[in-house]
Structure formats: C-alpha cells, structure tokens
N, C-alpha and C positions, 0 to 999 in steps of 0.2 A: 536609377531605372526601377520600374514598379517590379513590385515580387509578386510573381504571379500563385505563387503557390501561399502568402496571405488573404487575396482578395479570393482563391476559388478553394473552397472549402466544402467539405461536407457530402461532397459526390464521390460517386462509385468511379470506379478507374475508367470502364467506356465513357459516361459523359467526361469524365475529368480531359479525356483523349480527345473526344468530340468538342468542349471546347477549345482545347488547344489547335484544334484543327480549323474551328473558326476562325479563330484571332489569325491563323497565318496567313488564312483565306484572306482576311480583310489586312493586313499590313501589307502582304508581297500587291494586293492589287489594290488598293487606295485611291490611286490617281485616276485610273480605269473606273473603279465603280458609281464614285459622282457624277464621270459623265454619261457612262453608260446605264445607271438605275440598277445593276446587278445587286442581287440577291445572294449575301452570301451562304445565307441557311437553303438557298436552291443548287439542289447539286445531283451530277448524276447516279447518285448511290441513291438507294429509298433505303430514307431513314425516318423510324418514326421522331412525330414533332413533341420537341420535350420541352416544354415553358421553361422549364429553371434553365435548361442549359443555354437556348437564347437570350433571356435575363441574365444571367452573370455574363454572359460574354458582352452582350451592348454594355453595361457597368464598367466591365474592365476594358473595351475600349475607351469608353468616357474618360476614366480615372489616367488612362495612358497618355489622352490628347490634352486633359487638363494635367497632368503635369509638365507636358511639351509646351504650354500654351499654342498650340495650334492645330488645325484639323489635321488628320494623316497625310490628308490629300496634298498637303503643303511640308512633310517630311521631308530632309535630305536623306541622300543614302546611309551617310552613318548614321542617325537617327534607326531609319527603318534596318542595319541592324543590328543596331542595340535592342530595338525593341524582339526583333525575330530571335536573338541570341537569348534573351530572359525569357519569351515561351518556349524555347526549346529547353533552356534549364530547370522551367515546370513540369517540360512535357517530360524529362527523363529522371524525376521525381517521381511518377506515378511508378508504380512496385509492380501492381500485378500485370498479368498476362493479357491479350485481347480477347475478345472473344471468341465463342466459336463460330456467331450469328455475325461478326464482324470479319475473320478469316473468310467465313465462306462465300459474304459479300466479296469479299476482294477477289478470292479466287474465280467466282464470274466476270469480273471485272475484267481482271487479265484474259481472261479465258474469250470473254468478247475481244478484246484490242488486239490478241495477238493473231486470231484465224486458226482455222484446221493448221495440223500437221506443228504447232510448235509448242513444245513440253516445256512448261518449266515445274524445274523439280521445289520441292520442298526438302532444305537440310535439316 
C-alpha cells in the first residue's frame, strides 16, 4: 500500500492534516462522488484554497488507483481500508499540534450542530 508520508512532503502540519482529510473525504465516499459530481475540496468549513494541497492530494489519489489498477469507485471494502488505515498512519505522523485558526473553526462548528444549552468542554 502507498506510504503516504513518501508522496506528501514538504508541508506544514495543517495542510499535511488538510490533505489527509481529503484523501479520507474521497476514499470513505468514492462510489457517491462519480455519481453524484461532489466536490471533495467543497466542504462546510471555510477554508482558504491552497493549490499545492489540492495537487498532492489528486497525485496521491492518482498514485493510490494506479497501484490498485482501478478507480476508487470500483474498490472492495478491504481495499478501501487498507487505503484509509495508511492515511490514517500518515495522518498520525504529523508531530505538531492544530491550529488555533483550525480549533476555533471547529469550535463553531460544534457550536453550530449542537444548539443553545449544550457545553462541551475542552480537557
């Protein structure tokens, strides 16, 4: 299975996360997004658009379906997660911490889904 932590080099730890977040985006939904046209770089976080991190991520999909010889779209389950098992062994590669501009994203995030009246804490 590809090492993902060969092909993505060079980035800061948020994109290096932010790729890895794409790649999961596009294996867990594969089958979904040929038919449906989804956009995996559209999501409901606003996140600004960073060229290199969409280019290595279409690359290291490329590199993932040419070794599989076939589109994602046509994975079995163990395929899809073997592939999810090696970005998440990337993903917990990356050392540092998130960010704070990326914390406070989320913290709206939940903060929207969960409604008035429900705390969640930070340990």
């Amino acid at each position: 299975m590809i090492d993902f932590s060969k092909i993505i080099t060079g980035f800061n730890d948020e994109q290096a996360r932010n790729i890895a977040y794409y790649l999961t985006r596009y294996f867990k939904g594969s089958p979904h997004l040929e038919k449906g046209g989804k956009d995996i770089f559209s999501d409901v976080f606003e996140s600004e658009k960073d060229e290199s991190v969409r280019s290595v991520t279409l690359k290291s999909i490329e590199a993932v379906e040419k070794e599989a010889g076939l589109s994602a779209s046509k994975f079995d389950n163990n395929t899809v997660y073997k592939v999810l098992n090696a970005i998440t062994k990337f993903e917990e590669s990356i050392t540092g911490r998130s960010s704070d501009k990326s914390l406070a994203g989320a913290d709206r995030f939940f903060s929207n889904m969960t409604g008035p009246g429900v705390n969640i804490s930070h340990r």
